[in-house]
Biotite code that builds the C-alpha atoms (Angstrom):
import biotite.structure as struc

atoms = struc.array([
    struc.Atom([-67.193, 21.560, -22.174], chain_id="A", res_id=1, res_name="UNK", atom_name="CA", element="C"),
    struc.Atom([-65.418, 24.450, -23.307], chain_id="A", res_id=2, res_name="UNK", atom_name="CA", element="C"),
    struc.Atom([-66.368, 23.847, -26.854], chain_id="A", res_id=3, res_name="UNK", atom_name="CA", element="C"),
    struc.Atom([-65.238, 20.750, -27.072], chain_id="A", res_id=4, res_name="UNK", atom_name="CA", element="C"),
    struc.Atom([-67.435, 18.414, -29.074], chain_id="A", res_id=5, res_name="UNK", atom_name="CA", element="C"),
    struc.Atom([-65.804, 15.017, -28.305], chain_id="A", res_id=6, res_name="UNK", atom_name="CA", element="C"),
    struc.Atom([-68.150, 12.093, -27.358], chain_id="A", res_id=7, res_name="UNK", atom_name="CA", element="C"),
    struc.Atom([-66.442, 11.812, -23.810], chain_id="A", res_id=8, res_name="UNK", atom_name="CA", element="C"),
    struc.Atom([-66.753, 15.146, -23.331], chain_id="A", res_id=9, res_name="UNK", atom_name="CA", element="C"),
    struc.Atom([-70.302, 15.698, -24.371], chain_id="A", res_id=10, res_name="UNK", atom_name="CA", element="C"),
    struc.Atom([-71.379, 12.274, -22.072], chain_id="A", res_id=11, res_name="UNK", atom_name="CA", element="C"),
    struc.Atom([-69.227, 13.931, -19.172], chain_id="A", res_id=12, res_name="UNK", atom_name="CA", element="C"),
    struc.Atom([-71.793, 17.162, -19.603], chain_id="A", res_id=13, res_name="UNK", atom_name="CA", element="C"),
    struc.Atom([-74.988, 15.204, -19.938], chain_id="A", res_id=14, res_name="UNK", atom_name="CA", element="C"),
    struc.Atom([-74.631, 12.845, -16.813], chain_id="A", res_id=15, res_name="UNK", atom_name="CA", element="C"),
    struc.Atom([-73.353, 16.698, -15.062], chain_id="A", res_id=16, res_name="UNK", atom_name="CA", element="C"),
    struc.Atom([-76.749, 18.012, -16.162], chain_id="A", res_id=17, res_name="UNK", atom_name="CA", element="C"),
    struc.Atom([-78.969, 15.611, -15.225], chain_id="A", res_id=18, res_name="UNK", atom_name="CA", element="C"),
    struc.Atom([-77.132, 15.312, -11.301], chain_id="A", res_id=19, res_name="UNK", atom_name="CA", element="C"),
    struc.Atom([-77.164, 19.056, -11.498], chain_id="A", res_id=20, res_name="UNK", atom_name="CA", element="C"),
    struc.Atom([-80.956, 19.036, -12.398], chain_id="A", res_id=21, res_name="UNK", atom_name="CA", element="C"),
    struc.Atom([-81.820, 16.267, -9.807], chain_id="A", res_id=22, res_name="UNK", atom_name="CA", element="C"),
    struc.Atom([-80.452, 17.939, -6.776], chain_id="A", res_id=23, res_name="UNK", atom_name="CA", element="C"),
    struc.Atom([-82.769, 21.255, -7.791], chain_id="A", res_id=24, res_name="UNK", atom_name="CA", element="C"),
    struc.Atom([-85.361, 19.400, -7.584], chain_id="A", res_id=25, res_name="UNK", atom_name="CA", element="C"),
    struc.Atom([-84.249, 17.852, -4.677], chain_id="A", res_id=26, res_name="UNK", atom_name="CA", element="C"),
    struc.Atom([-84.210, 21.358, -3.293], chain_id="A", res_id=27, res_name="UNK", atom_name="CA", element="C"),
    struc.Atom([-80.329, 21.510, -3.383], chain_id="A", res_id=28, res_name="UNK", atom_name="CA", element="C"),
    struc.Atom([-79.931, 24.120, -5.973], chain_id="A", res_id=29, res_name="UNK", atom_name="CA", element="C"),
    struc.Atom([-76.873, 25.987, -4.705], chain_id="A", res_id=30, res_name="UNK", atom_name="CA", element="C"),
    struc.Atom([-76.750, 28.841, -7.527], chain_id="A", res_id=31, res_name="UNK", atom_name="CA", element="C"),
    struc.Atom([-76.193, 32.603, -6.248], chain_id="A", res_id=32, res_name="UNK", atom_name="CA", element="C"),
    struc.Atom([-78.252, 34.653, -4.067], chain_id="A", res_id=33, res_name="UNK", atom_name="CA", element="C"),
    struc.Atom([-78.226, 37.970, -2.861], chain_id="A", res_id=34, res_name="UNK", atom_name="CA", element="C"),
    struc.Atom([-76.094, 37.887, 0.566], chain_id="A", res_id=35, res_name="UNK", atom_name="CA", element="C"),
    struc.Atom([-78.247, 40.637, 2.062], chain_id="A", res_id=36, res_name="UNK", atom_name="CA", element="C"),
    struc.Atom([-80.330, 38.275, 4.427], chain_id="A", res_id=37, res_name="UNK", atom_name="CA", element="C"),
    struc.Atom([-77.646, 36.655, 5.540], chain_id="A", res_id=38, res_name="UNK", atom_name="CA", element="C"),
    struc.Atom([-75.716, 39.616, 6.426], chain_id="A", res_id=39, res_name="UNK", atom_name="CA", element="C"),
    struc.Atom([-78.724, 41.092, 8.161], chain_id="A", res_id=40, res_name="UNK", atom_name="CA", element="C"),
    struc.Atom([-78.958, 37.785, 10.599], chain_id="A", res_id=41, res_name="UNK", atom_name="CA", element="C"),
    struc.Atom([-74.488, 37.870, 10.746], chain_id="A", res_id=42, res_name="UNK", atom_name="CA", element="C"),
    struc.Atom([-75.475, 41.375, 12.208], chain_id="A", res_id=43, res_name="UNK", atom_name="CA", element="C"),
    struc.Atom([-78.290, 40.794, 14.529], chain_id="A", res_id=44, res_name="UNK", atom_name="CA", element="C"),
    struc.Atom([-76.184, 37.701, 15.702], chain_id="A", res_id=45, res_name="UNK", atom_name="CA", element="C"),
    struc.Atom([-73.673, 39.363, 16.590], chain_id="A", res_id=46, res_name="UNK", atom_name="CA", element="C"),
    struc.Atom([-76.085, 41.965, 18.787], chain_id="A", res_id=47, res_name="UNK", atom_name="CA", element="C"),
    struc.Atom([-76.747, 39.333, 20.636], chain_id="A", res_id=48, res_name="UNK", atom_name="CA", element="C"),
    struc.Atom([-72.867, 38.562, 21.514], chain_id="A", res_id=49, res_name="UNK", atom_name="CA", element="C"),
    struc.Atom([-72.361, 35.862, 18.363], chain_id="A", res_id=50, res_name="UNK", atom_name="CA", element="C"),
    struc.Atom([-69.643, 37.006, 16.306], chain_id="A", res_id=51, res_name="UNK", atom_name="CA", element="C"),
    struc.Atom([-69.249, 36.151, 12.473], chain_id="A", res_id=52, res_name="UNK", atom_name="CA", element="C"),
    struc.Atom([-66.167, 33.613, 13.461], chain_id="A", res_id=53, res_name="UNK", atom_name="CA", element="C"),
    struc.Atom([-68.390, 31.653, 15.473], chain_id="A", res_id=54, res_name="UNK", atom_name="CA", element="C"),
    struc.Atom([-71.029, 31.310, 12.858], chain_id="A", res_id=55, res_name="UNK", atom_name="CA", element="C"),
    struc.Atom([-68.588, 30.744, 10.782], chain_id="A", res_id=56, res_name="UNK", atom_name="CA", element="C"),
    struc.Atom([-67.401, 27.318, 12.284], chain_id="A", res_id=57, res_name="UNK", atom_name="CA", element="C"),
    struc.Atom([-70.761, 26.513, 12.730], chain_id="A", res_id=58, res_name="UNK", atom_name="CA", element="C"),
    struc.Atom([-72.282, 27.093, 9.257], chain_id="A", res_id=59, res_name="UNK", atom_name="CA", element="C"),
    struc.Atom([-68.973, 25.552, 7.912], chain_id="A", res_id=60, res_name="UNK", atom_name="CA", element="C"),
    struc.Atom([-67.388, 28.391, 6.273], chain_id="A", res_id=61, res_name="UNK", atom_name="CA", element="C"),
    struc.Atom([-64.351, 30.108, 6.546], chain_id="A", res_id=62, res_name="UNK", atom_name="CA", element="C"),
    struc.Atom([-63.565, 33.057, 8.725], chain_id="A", res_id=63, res_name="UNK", atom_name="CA", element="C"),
    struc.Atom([-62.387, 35.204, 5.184], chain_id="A", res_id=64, res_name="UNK", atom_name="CA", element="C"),
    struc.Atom([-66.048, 34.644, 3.540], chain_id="A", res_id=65, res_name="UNK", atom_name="CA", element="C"),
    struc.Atom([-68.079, 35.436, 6.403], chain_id="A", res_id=66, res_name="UNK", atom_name="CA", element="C"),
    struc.Atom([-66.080, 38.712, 6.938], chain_id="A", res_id=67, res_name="UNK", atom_name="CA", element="C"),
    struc.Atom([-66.416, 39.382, 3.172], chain_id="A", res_id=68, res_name="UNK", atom_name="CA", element="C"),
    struc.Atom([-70.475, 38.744, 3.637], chain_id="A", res_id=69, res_name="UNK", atom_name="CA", element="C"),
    struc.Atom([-70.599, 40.987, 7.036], chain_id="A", res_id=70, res_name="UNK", atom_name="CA", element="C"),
    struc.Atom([-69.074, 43.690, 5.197], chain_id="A", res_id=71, res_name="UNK", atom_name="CA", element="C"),
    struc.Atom([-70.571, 44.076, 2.378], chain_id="A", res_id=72, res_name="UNK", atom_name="CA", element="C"),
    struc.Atom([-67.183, 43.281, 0.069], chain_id="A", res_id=73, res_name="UNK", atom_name="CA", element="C"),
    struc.Atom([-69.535, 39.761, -1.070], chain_id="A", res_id=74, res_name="UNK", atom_name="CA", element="C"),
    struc.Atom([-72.702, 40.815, -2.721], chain_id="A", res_id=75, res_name="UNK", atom_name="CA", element="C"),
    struc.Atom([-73.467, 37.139, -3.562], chain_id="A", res_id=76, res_name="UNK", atom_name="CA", element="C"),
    struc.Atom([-73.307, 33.683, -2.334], chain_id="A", res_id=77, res_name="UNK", atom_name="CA", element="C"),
    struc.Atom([-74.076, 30.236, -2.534], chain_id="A", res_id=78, res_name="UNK", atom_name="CA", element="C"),
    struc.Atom([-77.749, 29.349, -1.398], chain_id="A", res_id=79, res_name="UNK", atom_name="CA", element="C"),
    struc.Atom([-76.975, 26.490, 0.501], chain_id="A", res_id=80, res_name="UNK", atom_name="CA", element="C"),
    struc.Atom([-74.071, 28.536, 2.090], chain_id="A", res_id=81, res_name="UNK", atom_name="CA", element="C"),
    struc.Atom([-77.182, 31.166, 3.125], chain_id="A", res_id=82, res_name="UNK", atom_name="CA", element="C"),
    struc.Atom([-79.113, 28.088, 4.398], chain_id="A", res_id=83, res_name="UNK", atom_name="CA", element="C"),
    struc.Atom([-76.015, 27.911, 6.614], chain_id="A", res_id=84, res_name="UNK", atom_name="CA", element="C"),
    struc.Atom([-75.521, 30.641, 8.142], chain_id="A", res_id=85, res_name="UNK", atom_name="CA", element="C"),
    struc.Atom([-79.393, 31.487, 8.171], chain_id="A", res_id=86, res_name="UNK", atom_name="CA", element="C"),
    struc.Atom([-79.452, 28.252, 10.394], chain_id="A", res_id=87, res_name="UNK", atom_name="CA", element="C"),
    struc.Atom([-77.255, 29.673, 12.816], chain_id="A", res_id=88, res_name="UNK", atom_name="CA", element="C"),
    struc.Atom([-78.866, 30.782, 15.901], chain_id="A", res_id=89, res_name="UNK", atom_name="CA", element="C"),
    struc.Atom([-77.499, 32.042, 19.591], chain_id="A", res_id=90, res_name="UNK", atom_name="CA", element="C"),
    struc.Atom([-78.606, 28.917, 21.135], chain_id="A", res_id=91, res_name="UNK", atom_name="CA", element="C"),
    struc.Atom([-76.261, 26.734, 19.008], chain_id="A", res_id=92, res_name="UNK", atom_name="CA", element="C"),
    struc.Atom([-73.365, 29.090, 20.667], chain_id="A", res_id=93, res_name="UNK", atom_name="CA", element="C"),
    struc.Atom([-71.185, 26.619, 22.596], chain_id="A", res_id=94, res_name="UNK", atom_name="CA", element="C"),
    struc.Atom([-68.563, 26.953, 25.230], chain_id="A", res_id=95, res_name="UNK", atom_name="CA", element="C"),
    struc.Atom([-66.526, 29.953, 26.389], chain_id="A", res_id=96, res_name="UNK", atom_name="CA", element="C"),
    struc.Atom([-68.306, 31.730, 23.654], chain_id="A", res_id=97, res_name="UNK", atom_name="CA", element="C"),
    struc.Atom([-69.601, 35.350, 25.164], chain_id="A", res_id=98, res_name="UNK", atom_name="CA", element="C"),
    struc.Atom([-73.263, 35.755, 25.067], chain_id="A", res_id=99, res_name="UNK", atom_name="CA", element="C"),
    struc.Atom([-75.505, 38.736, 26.344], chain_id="A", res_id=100, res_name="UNK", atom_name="CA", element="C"),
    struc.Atom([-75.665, 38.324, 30.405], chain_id="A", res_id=101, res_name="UNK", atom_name="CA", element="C"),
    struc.Atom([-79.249, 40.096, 30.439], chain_id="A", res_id=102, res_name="UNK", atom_name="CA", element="C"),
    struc.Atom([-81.723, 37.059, 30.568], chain_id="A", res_id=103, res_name="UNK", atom_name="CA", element="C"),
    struc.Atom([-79.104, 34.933, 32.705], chain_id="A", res_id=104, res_name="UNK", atom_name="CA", element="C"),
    struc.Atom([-79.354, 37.731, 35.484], chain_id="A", res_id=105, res_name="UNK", atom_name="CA", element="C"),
    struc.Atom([-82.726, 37.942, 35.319], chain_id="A", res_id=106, res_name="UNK", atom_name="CA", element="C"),
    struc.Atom([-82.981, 34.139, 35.731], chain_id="A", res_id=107, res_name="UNK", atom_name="CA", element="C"),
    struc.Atom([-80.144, 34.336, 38.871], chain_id="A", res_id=108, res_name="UNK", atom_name="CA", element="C"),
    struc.Atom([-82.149, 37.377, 40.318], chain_id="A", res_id=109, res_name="UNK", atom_name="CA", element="C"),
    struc.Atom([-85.584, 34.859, 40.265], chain_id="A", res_id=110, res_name="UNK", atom_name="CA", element="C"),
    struc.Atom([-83.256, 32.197, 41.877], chain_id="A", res_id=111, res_name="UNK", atom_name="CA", element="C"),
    struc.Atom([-82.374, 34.464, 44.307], chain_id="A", res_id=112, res_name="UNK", atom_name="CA", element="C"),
    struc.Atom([-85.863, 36.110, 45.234], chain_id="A", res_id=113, res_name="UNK", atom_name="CA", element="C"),
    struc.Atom([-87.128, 32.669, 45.795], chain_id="A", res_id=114, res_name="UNK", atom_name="CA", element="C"),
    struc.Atom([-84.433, 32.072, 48.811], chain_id="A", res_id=115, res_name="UNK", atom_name="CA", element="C"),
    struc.Atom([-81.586, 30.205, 46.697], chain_id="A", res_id=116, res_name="UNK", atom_name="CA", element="C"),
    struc.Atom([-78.268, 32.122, 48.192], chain_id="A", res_id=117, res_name="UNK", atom_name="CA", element="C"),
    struc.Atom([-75.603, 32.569, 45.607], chain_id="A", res_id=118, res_name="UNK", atom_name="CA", element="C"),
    struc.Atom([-73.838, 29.442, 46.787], chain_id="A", res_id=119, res_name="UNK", atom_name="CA", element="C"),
    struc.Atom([-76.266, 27.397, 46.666], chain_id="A", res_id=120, res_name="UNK", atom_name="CA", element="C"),
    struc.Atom([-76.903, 28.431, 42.494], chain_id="A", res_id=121, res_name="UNK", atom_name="CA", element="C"),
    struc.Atom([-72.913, 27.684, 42.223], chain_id="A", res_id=122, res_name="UNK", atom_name="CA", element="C"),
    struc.Atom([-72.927, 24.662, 43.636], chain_id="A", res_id=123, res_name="UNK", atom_name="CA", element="C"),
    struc.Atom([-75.771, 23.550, 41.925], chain_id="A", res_id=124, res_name="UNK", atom_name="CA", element="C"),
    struc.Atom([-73.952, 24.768, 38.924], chain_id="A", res_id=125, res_name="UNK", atom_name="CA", element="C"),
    struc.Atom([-70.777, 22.484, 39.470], chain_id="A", res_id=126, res_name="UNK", atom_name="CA", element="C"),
    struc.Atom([-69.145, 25.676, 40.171], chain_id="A", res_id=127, res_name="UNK", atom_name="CA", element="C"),
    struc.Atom([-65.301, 24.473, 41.453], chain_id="A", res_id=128, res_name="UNK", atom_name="CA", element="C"),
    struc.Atom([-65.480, 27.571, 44.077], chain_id="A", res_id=129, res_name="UNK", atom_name="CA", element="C"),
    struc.Atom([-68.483, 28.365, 46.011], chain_id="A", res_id=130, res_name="UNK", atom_name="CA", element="C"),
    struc.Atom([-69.296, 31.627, 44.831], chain_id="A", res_id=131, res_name="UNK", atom_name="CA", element="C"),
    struc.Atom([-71.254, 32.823, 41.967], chain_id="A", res_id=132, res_name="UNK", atom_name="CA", element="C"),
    struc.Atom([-68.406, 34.598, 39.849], chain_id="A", res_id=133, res_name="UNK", atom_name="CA", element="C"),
    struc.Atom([-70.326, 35.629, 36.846], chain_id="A", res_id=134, res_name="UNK", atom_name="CA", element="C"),
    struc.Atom([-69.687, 38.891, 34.922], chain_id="A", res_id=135, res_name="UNK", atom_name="CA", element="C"),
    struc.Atom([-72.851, 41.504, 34.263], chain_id="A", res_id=136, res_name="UNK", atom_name="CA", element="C"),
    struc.Atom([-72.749, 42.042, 30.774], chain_id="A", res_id=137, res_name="UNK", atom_name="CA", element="C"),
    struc.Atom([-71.256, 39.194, 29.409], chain_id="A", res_id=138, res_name="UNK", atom_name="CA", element="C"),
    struc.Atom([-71.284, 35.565, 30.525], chain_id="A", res_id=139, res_name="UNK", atom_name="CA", element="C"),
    struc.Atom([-70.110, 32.149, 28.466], chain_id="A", res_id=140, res_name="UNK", atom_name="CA", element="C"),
    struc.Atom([-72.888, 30.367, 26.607], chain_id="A", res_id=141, res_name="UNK", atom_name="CA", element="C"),
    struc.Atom([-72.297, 27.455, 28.949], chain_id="A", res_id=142, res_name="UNK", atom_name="CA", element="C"),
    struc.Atom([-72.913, 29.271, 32.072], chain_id="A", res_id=143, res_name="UNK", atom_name="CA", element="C"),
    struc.Atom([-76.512, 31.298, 30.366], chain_id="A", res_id=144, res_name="UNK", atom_name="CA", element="C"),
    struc.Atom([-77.241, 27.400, 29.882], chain_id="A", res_id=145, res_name="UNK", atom_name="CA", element="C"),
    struc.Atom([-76.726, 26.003, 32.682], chain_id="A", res_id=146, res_name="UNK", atom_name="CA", element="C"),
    struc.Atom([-78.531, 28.939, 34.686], chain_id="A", res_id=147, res_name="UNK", atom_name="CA", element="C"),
    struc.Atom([-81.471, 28.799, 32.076], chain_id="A", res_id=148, res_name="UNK", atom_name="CA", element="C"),
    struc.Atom([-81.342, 24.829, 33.347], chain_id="A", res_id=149, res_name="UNK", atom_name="CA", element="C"),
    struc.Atom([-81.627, 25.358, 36.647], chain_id="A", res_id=150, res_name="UNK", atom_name="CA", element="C"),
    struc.Atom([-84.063, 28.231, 36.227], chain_id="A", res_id=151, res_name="UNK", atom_name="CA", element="C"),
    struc.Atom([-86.752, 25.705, 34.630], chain_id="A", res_id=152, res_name="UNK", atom_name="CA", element="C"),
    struc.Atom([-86.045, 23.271, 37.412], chain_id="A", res_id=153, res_name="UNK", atom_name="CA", element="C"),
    struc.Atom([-87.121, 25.581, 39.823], chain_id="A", res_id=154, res_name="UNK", atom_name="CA", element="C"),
    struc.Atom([-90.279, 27.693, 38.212], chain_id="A", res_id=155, res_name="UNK", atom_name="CA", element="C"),
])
């Protein structure tokens, strides 16, 4: 209102208000919150190969304020922006996005103990080539999901 006292004005805060009070109720309050947990899950994300830019798109906010909340510079943020990123986890990772190769070599290793050869896994795969070409630290979150698919097949 900014001290104006006007009818328009003073209707135009009211109906504000009351929407503003009916979506905290609805649980959409989006005042500020300390940014701390959602730092603490940008970081542990990104331990497990899930950088901030990639939470970013998925939680819907820009590449500038999730750097500012992984370094510290934002102290506060919106709640429903915290819902976001909170929501985030690795398995929503999709694409050529690098993920942790640990668990998928495990899986390929199982694959391979049972008698699969490592054609056989690439072909079942889709692979173009018929080798395996997969990297040992890092492998695409489409690959870790299509070897934790054929994994469960198989068990």
């Amino acid at each position: 209102m900014a001290g104006c006292r006007c009818v328009p004005c003073r209707a135009a805060n009211s109906n504000y208000e009351v929407m503003r009070d009916a979506r905290r109720r609805q649980g959409l309050w989006n005042g500020l919150v300390p940014a701390d947990r959602a730092r603490a899950h940008i970081l542990k994300l990104s331990k497990q190969g899930v950088g901030y830019k990639t939470i970013g798109q998925l939680a819907r906010i820009s590449k500038t304020v999730m750097w500012k909340i992984r370094s510290g510079q934002r102290r506060q943020i919106r709640a429903l922006n915290e819902k976001a990123i909170l929501m985030v986890t690795r398995f929503d990772v999709r694409g050529s996005t690098n993920v942790e190769a640990g668990g998928t070599w495990q899986r390929i290793n199982w694959l391979l103990e049972e008698g699969f050869t490592r054609a056989r896994i690439a072909r079942e795969l889709g692979c173009k080539t018929p080798a395996l070409q997969l990297r040992k630290d890092f492998v695409t979150a489409t690959s870790a999901r299509k070897i934790l698919a054929l994994w469960r097949r198989y068990q």
